[in-house]
N, C-alpha and C positions, 0 to 999 in steps of 0.2 A: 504494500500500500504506500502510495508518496505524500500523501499528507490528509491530518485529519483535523477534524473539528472536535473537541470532548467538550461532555459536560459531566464536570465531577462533583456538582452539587446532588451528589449521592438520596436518592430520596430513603423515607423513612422506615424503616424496618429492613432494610437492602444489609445486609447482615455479611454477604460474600467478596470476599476481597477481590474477586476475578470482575466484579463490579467496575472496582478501579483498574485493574492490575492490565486487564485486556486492551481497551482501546489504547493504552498507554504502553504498550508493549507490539502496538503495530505498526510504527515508524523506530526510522532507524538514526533519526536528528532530533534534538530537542526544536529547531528552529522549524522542520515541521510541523509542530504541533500547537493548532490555536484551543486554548482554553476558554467556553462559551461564558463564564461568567465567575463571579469570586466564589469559593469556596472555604466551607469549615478544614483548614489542615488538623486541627486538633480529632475529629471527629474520623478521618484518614487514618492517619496513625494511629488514633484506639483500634480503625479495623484490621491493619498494618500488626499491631502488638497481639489482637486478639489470633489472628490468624498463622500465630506463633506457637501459642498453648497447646 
């Protein structure tokens, strides 16, 4: 894929890391990738940490 658009304002109950992990793991630049709008990082990283346990 050569460029994407994400939205990682993660909606509510979305519990699975591959939520995030995928669209953001299908380019190969960060300067590919436009992010559609702000997001919680803190609320990432809990799924980030949980998805560790």
């Amino acid at each position: 894929m050569n460029k994407i658009v994400v939205d990682l304002q993660v909606p509510l109950g979305t519990l699975q890391v591959a939520s995030v992990y995928v669209p953001l793991s299908r380019v190969k630049r960060a300067e590919d990738i436009v992010i559609l709008r702000p997001f919680d990082m803190k609320f990432i990283e809990d799924l980030l940490l949980s998805a560790r346990l």
